[in-house]
C-alpha positions as CSV (number, residue, x, y, z in Angstrom):
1,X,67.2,40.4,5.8
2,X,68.0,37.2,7.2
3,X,64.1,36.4,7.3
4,X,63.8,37.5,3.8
5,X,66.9,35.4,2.5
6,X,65.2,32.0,4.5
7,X,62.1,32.6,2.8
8,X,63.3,33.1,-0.5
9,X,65.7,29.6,0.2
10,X,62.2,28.0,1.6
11,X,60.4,29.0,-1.8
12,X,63.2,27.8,-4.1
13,X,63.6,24.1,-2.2
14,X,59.5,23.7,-3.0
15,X,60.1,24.5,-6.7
16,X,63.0,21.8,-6.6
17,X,60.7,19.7,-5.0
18,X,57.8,19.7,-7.0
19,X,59.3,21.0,-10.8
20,X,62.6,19.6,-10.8
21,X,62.3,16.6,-8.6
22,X,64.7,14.3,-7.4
23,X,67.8,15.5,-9.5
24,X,68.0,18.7,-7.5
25,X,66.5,18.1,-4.4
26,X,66.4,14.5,-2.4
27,X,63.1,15.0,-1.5
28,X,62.0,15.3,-5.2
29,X,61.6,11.5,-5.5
30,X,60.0,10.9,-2.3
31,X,56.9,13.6,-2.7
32,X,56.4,12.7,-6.6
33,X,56.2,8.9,-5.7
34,X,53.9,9.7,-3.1
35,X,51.8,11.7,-5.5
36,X,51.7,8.8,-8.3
37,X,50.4,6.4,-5.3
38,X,47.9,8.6,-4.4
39,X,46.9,9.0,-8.1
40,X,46.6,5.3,-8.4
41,X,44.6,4.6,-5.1
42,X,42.0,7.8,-6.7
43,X,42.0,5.4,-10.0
44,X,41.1,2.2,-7.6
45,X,38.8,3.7,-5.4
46,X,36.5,5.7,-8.4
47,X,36.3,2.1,-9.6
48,X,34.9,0.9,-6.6
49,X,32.7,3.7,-5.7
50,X,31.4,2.7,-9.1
51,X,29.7,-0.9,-7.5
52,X,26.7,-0.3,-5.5
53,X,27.5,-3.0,-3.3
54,X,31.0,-1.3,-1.9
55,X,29.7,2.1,-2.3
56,X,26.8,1.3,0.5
57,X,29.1,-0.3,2.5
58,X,32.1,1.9,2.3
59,X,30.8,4.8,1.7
60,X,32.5,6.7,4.7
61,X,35.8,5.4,3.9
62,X,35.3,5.9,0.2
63,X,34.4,10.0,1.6
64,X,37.4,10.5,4.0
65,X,40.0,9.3,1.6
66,X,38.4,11.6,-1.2
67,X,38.6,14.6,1.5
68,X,42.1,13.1,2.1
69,X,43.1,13.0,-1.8
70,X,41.7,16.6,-2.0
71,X,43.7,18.7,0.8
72,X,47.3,17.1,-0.1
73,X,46.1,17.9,-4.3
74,X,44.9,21.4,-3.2
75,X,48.7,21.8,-0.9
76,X,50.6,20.6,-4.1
77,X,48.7,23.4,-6.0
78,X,49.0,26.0,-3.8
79,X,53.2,25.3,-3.0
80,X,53.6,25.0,-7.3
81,X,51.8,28.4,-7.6
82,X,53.4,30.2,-4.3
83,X,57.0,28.7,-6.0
84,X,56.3,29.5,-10.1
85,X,58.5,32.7,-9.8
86,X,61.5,30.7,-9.2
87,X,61.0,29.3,-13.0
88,X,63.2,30.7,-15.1
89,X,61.3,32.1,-17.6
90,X,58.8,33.6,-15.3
91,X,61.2,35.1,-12.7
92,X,61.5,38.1,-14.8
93,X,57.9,39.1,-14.5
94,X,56.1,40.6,-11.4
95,X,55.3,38.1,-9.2
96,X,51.2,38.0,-9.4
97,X,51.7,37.9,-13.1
98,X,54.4,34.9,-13.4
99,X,52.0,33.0,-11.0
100,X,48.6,33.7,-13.7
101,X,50.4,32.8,-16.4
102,X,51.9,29.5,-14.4
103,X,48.4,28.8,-13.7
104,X,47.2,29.1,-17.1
105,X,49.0,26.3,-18.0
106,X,46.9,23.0,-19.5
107,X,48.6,20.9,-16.4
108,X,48.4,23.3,-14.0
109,X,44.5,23.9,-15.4
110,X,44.3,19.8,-15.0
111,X,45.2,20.2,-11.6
112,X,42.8,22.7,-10.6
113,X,40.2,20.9,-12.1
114,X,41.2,17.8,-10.0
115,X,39.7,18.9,-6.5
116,X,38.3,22.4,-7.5
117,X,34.5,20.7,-7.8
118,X,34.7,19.1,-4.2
119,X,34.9,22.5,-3.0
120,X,32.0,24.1,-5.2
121,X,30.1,20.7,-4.4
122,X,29.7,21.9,-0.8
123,X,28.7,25.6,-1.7
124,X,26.2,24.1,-4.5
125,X,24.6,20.8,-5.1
126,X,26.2,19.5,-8.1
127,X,25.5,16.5,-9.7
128,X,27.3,13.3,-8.5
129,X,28.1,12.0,-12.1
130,X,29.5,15.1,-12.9
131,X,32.0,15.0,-9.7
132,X,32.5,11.3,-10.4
133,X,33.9,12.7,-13.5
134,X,35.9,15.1,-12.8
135,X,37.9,13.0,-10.5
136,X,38.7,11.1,-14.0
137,X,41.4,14.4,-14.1
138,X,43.3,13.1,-11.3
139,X,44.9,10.7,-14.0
140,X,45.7,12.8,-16.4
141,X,48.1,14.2,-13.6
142,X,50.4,11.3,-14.1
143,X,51.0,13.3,-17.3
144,X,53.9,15.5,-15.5
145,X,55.6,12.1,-13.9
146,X,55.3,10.4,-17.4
147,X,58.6,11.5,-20.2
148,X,56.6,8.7,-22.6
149,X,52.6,10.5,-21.4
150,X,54.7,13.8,-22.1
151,X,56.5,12.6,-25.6
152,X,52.5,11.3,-26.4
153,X,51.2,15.2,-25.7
154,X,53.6,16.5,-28.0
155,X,53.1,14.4,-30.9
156,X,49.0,15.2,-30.5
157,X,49.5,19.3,-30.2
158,X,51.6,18.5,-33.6
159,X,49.9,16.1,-35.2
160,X,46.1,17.5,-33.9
161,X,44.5,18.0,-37.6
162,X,46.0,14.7,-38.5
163,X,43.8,12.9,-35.9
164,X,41.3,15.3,-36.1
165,X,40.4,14.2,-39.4
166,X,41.1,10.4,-38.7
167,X,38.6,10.5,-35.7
168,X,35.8,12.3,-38.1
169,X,35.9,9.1,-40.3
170,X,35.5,7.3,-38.0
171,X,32.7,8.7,-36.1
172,X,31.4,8.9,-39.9
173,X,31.9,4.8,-40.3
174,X,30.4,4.3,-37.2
175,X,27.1,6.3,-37.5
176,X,27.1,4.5,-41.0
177,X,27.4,1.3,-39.2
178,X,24.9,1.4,-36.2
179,X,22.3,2.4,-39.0
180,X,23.1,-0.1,-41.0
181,X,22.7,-2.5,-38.0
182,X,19.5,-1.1,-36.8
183,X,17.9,-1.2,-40.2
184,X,18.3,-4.8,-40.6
185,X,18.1,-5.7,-36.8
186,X,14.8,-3.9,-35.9
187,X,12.9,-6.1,-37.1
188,X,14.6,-9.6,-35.8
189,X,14.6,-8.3,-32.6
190,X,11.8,-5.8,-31.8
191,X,11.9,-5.6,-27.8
192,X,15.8,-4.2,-28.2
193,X,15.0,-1.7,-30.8
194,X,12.6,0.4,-29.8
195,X,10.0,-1.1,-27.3
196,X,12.2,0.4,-24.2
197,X,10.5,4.1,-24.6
198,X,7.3,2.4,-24.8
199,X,7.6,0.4,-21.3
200,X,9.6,3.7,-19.9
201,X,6.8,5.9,-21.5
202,X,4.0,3.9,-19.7
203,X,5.5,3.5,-16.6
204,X,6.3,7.1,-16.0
205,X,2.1,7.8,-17.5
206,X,1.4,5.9,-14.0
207,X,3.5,8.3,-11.8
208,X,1.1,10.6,-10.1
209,X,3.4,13.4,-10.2
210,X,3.1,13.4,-14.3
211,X,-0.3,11.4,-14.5
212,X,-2.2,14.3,-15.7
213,X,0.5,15.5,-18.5
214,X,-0.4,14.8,-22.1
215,X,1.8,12.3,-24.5
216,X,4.4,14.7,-25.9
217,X,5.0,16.2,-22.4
218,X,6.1,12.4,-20.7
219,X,7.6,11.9,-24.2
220,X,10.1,14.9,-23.2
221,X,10.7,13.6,-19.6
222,X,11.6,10.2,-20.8
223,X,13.9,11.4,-23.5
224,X,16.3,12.9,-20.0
225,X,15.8,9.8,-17.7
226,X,18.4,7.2,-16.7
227,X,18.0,4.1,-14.8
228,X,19.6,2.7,-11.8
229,X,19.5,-0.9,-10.1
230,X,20.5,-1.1,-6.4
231,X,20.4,-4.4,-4.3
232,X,19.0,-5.1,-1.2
233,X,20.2,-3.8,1.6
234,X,22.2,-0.6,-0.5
235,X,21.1,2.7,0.1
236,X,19.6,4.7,-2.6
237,X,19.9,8.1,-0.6
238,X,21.0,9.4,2.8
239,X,20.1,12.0,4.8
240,X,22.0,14.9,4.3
241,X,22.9,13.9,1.0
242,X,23.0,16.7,-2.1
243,X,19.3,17.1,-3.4
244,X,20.8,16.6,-7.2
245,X,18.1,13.9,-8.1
246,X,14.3,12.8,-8.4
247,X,13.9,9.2,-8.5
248,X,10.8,6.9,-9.3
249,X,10.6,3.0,-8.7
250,X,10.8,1.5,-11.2
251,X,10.4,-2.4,-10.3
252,X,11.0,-3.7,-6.4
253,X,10.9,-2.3,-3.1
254,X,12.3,0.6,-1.3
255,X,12.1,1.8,2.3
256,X,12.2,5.1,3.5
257,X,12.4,6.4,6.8
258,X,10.3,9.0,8.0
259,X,11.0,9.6,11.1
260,X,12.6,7.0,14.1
261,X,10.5,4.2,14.4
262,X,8.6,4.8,11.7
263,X,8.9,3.6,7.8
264,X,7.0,3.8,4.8
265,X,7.2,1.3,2.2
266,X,7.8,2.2,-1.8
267,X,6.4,0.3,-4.4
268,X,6.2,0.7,-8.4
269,X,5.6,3.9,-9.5
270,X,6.7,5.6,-6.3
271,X,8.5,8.5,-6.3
272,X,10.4,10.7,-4.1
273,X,13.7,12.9,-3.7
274,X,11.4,15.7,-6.0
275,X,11.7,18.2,-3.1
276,X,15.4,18.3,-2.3
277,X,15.8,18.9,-6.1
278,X,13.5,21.5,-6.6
279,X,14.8,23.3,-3.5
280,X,18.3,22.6,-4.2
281,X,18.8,21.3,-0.8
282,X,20.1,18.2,0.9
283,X,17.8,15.2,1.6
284,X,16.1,14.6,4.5
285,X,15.8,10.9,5.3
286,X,17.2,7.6,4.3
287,X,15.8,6.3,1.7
288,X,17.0,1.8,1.5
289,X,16.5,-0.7,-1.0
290,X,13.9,-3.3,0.2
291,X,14.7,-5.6,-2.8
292,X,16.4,-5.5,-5.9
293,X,15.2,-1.8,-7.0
294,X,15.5,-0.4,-10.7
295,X,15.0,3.2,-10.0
296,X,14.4,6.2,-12.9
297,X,16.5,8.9,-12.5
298,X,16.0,12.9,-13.2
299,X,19.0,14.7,-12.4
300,X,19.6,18.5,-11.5
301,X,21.1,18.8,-14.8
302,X,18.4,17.1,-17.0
303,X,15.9,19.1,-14.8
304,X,18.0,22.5,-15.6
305,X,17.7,21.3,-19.3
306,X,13.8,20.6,-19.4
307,X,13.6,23.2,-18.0
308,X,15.3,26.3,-20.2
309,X,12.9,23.7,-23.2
310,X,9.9,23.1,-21.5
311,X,9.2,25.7,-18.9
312,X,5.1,24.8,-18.9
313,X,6.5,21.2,-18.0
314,X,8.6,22.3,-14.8
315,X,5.5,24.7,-14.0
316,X,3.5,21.2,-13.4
317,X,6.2,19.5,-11.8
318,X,6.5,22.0,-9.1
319,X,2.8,22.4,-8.4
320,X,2.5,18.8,-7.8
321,X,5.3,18.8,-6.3
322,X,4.4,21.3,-3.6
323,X,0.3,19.8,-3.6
324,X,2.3,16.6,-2.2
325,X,4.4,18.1,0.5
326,X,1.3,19.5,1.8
327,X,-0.7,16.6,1.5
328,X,2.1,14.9,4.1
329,X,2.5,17.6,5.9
330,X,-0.2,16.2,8.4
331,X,1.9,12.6,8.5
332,X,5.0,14.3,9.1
333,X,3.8,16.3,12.2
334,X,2.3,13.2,13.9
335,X,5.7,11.4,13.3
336,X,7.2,14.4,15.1
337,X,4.5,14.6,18.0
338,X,4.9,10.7,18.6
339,X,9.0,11.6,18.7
340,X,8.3,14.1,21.3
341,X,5.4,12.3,23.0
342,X,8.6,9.5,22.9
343,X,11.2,11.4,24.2
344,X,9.1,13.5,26.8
């Protein structure tokens, strides 16, 4: 009994804690100002995660205080479910069905979405712009700390047709307006309107992997590329990094290591990284900017996407693909008898 009473006083000082905060429980202000802090350094450090520079050089710190910002969000979570049938409102309910319907809740749905794609990054390559994104939700978490973030949600759930129909006009203006622009610019300045798919077309024609494809079929590869620039010095993968990317060289110099000891230079038009995607695996080797690189990227969810369009295209890209591997398959095992020969 006395057990069953401690517990019950255990659960009810976490919902003070976290729901009612500092007016009922003196910890209350303690936890939620550690909570905003924490929200704020996520803010900071997505920002610099965002500069190749610091993301090359920090990139372990930038990791273990992600993992860090992840376990005390998943503990908050976990206590705010475990104590949701101490609410009120809910306490009538049985206790797996007050805790669904707590969960169900847009902030408690906000929350969830905050660290829930670490975890499924671990169980599934996912693509790093997409996580990158997702942490963007551990800011709309200042929402419960916030009376004026809280008055601001109410007026949109009330006023949500009202802005609806303000942000159509908008969007209406502005596709008015860029067309207008382009109309009259296109001609004035030719090499920003319009010449980029022509240098991006050509440059990926020279690619071996796609070399043999006809026009329409690079047409539809270009259309889902993105381009990076990394300086030297920055790595553009790691080993053991998520397979969720191709990439070809676009302009300067990349190194990547095969095996110790042993390096292979990357020029223009070089590709690699098409394996770990295809196999939805982790990479194998480091893979370093030589000197300023602008890199063409084909993500997992661009490749997904060609892919349910164009199946004849991924057909080619996988047969290459694997013709390649086995093509290097020779390279790789004297790299690994001259590692052995080395360590013997």
């Amino acid at each position: 009994m006395r057990a069953t009473t401690a517990y019950r006083r255990l659960r009810r000082e976490v919902h003070d804690v976290l729901e009612v905060g500092g007016d009922a429980h003196p910890m209350g202000r303690v936890v939620n100002g550690f909570i905003i802090v924490l929200i704020f350094l996520n803010a900071i450090a997505f920002a610099a995660d965002t500069v190749p520079e610091l993301a090359g050089r920090y990139r372990w710190e930038f990791a273990a205080f992600n993992a860090f910002s992840v376990i005390v969000f998943t503990v908050e979570y976990a206590l705010r479910i475990w104590s949701a049938v101490e609410i009120p409102m809910l306490s009538r309910l049985p206790r797996w069905q007050a805790r669904l319907r707590y969960a169900m809740r847009p902030m408690m749905i906000i929350d969830l979405l905050a660290f829930l794609p670490w975890y499924l990054h671990w169980l599934y390559p996912l693509d790093l712009r997409l996580l990158r994104v997702f942490r963007l939700f551990r800011l709309l978490m200042l929402v419960r700390y916030s009376p004026a973030l809280q008055t601001l949600g109410r007026v949109v759930t009330d006023e949500y047709r009202a802005l609806l129909g303000a942000l159509l006009v908008i969007l209406i203006l502005l596709l008015f307006a860029s067309s207008g622009m382009y109309l009259i610019e296109r001609h004035m300045q030719p090499d920003k309107f319009g010449h980029q798919f022509v240098v991006t077309w050509g440059m990926i024609a020279r690619v071996p992997l796609f070399g043999s494809m006809d026009y329409s079929e690079i047409a539809e590869i270009t259309k889902v590329l993105y381009t990076r620039t990394f300086m030297p010095g920055v790595p553009i993968v790691r080993a053991s990094d998520a397979g969720d990317a191709m990439f070809i060289i676009a302009s300067g110099e990349a190194v990547v290591e095969i095996s110790p000891g042993q390096h292979a230079l990357l020029k223009e038009g070089d590709f690699f990284g098409e394996m770990a995607l295809l196999e939805h695996r982790r990479h194998k080797h480091d893979v370093v900017a030589k000197t300023r690189c602008r890199v063409y990227v084909l993500d997992s969810m661009s490749l997904a996407r060609l892919e349910r369009r164009h199946p004849e295209i991924m057909q080619h890209i996988r047969k290459m693909a694997e013709a390649r591997a086995l093509a290097n398959e020779p390279t790789r095992r004297q790299g690994r008898k001259r590692k052995a020969s080395t360590t013997s």
